[in-house]
N, C-alpha and C positions, 0 to 999 in steps of 0.2 A: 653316619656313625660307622657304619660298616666300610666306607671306601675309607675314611680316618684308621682305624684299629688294622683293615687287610691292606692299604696301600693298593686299591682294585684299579686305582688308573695310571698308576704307577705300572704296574704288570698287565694293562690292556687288558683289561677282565671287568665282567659283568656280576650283580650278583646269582640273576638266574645261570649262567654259565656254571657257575663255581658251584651251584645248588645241584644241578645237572648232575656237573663231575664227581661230585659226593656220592651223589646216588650210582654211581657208574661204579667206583670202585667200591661202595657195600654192598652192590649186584656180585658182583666179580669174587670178594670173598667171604659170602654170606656164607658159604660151605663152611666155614671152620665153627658156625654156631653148632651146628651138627656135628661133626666132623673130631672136634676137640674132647667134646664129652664122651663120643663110642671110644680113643684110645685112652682117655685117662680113667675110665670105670673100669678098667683092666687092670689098676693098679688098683683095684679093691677101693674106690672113689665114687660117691653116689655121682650116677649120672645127670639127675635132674637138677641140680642142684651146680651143678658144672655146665650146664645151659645158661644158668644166667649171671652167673662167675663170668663165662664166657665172656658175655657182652656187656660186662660190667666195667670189665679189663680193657677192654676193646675202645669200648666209650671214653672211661676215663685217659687212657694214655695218648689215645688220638688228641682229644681239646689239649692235653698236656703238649705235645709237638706242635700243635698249629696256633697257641698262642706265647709260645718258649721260642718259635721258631721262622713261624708263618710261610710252612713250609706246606704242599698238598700232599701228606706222607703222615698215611694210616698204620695203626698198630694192631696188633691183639698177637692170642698165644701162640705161637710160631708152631707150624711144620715140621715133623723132624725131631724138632728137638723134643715134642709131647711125645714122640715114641720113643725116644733116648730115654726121659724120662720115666715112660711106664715100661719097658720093655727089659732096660739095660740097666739101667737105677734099683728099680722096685723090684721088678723082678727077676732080674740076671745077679742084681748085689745083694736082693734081698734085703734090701733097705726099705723101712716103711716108708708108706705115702706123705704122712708127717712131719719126717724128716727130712725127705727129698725135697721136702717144701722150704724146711732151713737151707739145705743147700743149695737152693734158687736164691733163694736170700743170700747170704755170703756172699753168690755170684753178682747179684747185683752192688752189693756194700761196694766188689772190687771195683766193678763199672766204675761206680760214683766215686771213688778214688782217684781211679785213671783219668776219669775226663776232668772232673778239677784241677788235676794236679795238669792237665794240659796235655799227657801223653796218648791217649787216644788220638787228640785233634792232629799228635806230629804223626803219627801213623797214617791216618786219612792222607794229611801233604805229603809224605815219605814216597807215596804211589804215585810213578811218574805219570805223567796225563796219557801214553799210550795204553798203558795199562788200566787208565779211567776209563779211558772210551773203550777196551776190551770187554772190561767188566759189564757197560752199558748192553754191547752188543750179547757177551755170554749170557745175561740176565732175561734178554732179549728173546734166545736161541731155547732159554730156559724156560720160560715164562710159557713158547709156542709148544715145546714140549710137552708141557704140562697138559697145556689144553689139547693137544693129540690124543696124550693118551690118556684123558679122564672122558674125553669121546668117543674112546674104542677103535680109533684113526690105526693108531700103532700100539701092539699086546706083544707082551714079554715072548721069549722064545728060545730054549734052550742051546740051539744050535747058534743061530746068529744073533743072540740078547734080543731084538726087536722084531717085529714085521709089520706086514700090513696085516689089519683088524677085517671083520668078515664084512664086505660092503654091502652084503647079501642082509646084511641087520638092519632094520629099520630105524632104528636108532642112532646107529653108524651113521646111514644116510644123511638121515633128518641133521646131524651134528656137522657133516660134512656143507651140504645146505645152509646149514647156518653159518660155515663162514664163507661160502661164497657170495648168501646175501648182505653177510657186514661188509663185506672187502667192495663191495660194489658202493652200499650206501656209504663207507668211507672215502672212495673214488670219487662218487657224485658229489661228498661234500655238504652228506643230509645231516642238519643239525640231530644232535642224539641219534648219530645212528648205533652206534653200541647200544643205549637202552633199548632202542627202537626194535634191534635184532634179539634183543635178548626176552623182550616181551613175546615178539610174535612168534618165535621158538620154543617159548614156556607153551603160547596159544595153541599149537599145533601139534605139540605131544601130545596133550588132549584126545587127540588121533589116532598115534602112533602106538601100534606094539611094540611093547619092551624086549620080547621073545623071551618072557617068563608069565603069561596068561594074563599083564595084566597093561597099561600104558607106561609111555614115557612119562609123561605129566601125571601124579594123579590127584586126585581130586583130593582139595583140604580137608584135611577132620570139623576143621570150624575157621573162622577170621579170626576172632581175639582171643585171647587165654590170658590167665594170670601169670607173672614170672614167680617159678618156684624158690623156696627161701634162699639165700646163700650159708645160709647157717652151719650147713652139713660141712663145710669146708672151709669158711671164713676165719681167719687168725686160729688155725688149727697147726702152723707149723712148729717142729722142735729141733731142738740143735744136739740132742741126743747122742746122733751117731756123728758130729761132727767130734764132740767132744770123747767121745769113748771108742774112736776108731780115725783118728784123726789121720792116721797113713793109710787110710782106704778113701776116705773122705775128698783127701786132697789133690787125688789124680781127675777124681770126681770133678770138683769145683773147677780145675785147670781146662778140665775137656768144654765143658759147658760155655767159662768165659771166652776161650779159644774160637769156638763154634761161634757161640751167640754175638762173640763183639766183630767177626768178618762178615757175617751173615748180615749183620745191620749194615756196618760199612758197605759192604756190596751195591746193597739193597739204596741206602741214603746214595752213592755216586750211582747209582745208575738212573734212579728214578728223576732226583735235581738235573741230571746232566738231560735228559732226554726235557724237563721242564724249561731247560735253557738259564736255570739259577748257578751253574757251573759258571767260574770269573774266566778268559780267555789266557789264564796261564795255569788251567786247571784246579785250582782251590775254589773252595765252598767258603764263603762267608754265614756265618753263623755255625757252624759246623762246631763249634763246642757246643754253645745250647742244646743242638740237636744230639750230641754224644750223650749231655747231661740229662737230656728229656727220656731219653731211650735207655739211661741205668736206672731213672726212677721206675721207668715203665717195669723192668724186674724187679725191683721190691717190690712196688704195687699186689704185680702177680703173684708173687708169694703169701703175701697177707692177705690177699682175697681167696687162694686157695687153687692155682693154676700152674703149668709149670709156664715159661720165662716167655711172657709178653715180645714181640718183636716188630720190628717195620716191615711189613709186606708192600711185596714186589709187584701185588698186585694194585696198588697205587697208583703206577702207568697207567691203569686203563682209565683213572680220570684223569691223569693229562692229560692223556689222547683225545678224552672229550675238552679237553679247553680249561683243567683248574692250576693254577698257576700260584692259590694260594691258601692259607692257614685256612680261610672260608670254606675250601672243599672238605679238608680233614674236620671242621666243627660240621658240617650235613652230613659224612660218615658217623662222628657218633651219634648225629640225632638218630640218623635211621637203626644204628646198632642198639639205642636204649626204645624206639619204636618197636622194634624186633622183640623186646620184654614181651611184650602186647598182641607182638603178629607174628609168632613164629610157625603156626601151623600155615599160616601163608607164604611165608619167604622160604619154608624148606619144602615149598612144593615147585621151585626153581632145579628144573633138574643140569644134568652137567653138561648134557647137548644143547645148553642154551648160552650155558659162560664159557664154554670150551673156545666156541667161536671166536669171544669179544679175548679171551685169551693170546690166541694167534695171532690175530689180527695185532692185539698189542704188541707182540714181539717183534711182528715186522717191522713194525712203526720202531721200535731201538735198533733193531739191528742195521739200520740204516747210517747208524754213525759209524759204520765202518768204514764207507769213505776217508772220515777222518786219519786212519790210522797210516804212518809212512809204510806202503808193502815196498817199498825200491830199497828199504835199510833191513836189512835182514836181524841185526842183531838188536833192532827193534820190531819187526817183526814177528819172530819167534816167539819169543814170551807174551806177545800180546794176543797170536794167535792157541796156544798153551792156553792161555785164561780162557778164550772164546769158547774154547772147546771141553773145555773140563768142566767147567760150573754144570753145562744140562748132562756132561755124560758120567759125574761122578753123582750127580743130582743134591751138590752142594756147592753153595756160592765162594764159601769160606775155604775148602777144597781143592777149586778151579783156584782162585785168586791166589791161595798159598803156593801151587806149582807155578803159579807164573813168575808169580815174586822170586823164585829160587832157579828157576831160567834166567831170567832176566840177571840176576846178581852171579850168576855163573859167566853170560855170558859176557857179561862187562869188564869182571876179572881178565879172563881169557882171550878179550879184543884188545886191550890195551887203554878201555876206557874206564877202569875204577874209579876217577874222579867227578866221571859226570853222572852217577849214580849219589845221592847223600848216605851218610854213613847209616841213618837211622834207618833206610831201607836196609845193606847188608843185615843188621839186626833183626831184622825182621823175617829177612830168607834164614837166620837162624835157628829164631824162633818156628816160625813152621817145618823147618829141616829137620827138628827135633818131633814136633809133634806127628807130623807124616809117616817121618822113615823112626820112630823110636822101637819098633821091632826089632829093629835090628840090632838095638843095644840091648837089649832084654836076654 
């Protein structure tokens, strides 16, 4: 039943493989069960009550992608834009949480507009394949990033933005360690070696001082717990300030679909492209559905009480273990609706444990740089623009937007305008405006 509904021999996959890889990428972004509710209690949001909102969201939009799509591409409330949300929404516009919830909604009605109507999917194709595989590797570059510095590897730094972290910290250490022993059991070729690193690194903080009196790892409150109501936040949204402040509303709803709908594109080519579901003239087959799966997944979140559900990046890391289909993202949500049950166990995973399995992922995308022509400069350029922008603006949509407006600059300017499609020029438009609109203000 299961090789019927996933096509598991079809894509040379197992289903404990694919069981594995679920579990790898719910490893990798169990942080946002935590994580989601400290910044949205900021918008005046009961936080308990946004734990299992959380994973409710999580759950349901993943089975929604992996049987819409039968793609191994996890969802829940995105990064970023939960701080857009409480930070710059609620509290910078002074917009209730309420209503910020209608205009999560709104943003996704536009989604589910655009991808029926087809124009998301010409945007995805509009991206020439250099600029795929840019994205793949940026994502890549991003992803390793991440896991640096939620390990304490590399800490902000006024003078030169980054540096190195104190390796004098035990925790540094230990985090450090833990990707020398993935990167090795990836070399050797050890089945599960991401989980495998990521257990025995949870094992050993156990050990380890935090260098604030107390471990790395600490010890759970308990195993099981009940999940707290959703009630506090479920179908609480209003369209309030949409309707009685509709020119303040609208730059609102503009920024978020902006954000939200490149941050998913990103996110869907880079994760398929490294999965090898990429076609060899650079389109994605299914790639509507999946536009379509990923606008419900914003209304979802609004009607459960979240700000705007998205695909994470952190996905890779059950490719890298081997899932290749819809079957990984349905084991992400089981263990996200298990996690109702076991959350004082899963948030006793600390960050020197998935930092590792983090890097490690990146490497494994950044490898498609091969792919990119470096002897053509005026493909070059923009390709490497994207590479570079996505971890150092620490947006995908960002990165991608400058490259796109490279790249349409530069084709102008070489004498090749025709080999660019038009709906790309539109598109370096479009972000031209959103980018640089300072300057028309």
């Amino acid at each position: 039943m299961l090789n019927r509904i996933f096509k598991l021999d079809q894509h040379q996959t197992t289903p404990g493989r694919e069981l594995q890889a679920g579990v790898t990428t719910f490893t990798a972004m169990a942080y946002i069960l935590a994580v989601n509710p400290l910044i949205l209690k900021d918008a005046g949001m009961p936080q308990a009550a946004l734990v299992t909102v959380t994973a409710l969201t999580a759950a349901i939009s993943t089975l929604l992608m992996a049987f819409m799509t039968n793609f191994p591409l996890a969802l829940a409330p995105g990064m970023g834009i939960n701080a857009y949300f409480t930070y710059t929404v609620c509290l910078g516009a002074g917009v209730p949480w309420q209503s910020a919830l209608g205009l999560v909604f709104a943003n996704g009605v536009m989604f589910l507009l655009l991808s029926l109507t087809g124009v998301r999917e010409k945007i995805v194709n509009s991206i020439p394949y250099s600029l795929k595989i840019a994205i793949t590797c940026g994502v890549g570059l991003f992803i390793a990033f991440i896991g640096l510095k939620n390990a304490g590897i590399v800490v902000a730094n006024k003078a030169t933005f980054v540096a190195q972290g104190d390796f004098g910290s035990p925790s540094v250490a230990l985090a450090f360690s833990g990707i020398i022993l993935t990167a090795i059991l990836v070399a050797r070729r050890v089945p599960g070696a991401i989980v495998i690193s990521i257990a025995l690194v949870t094992f050993a903080g156990f050990f380890v001082p935090d260098g604030h009196g107390g471990r790395v790892t600490s010890l759970p409150t308990g195993i099981f717990s009940l999940p707290a109501s959703p009630l506090p936040v479920m179908g609480k949204l209003n369209f309030t300030f949409i309707i009685e402040n509709f020119g303040k509303a609208l730059p609102i709803m503009l920024t978020l679909l902006i954000v939200d709908m490149f941050d998913n594109i990103g996110t869907l080519i880079g994760v398929t492209k490294r999965a090898g579901l990429l076609r060899p003239d650079g389109s994605l087959p299914k790639a509507g559905r999946a536009l379509v799966a990923d606008s419900l997944a914003a209304i979802i979140s609004a009607l459960f009480g979240t700000s705007t559900v998205v695909s994470y990046i952190e996905s890779a890391s059950g490719v890298e273990a081997g899932g290749r289909t819809g079957l990984t993202a349905v084991s992400t949500a089981i263990c996200f609706l298990l996690a109702l049950f076991l959350t004082p166990l899963i948030l006793i995973i600390p960050a020197a444990a998935t930092a590792p399995a983090l890097v490690v992922v990146g490497v494994f995308m950044f490898q498609a740089v091969a792919e990119i022509k470096l002897d053509d400069f005026a493909e070059t350029m923009p390709a490497v623009v994207t590479l570079l922008c996505i971890p150092l603006t620490f947006s995908i949509a960002e990165g991608l937007g400058l490259g796109v407006i490279a790249l349409a600059c530069l084709a102008l300017a070489t004498g090749r305008a025709r080999s660019v499609p038009i709906f790309t020029y539109v598109l370096a438009a479009l972000f031209f405006l959103h980018i640089f609109h300072g300057l028309f203000i």
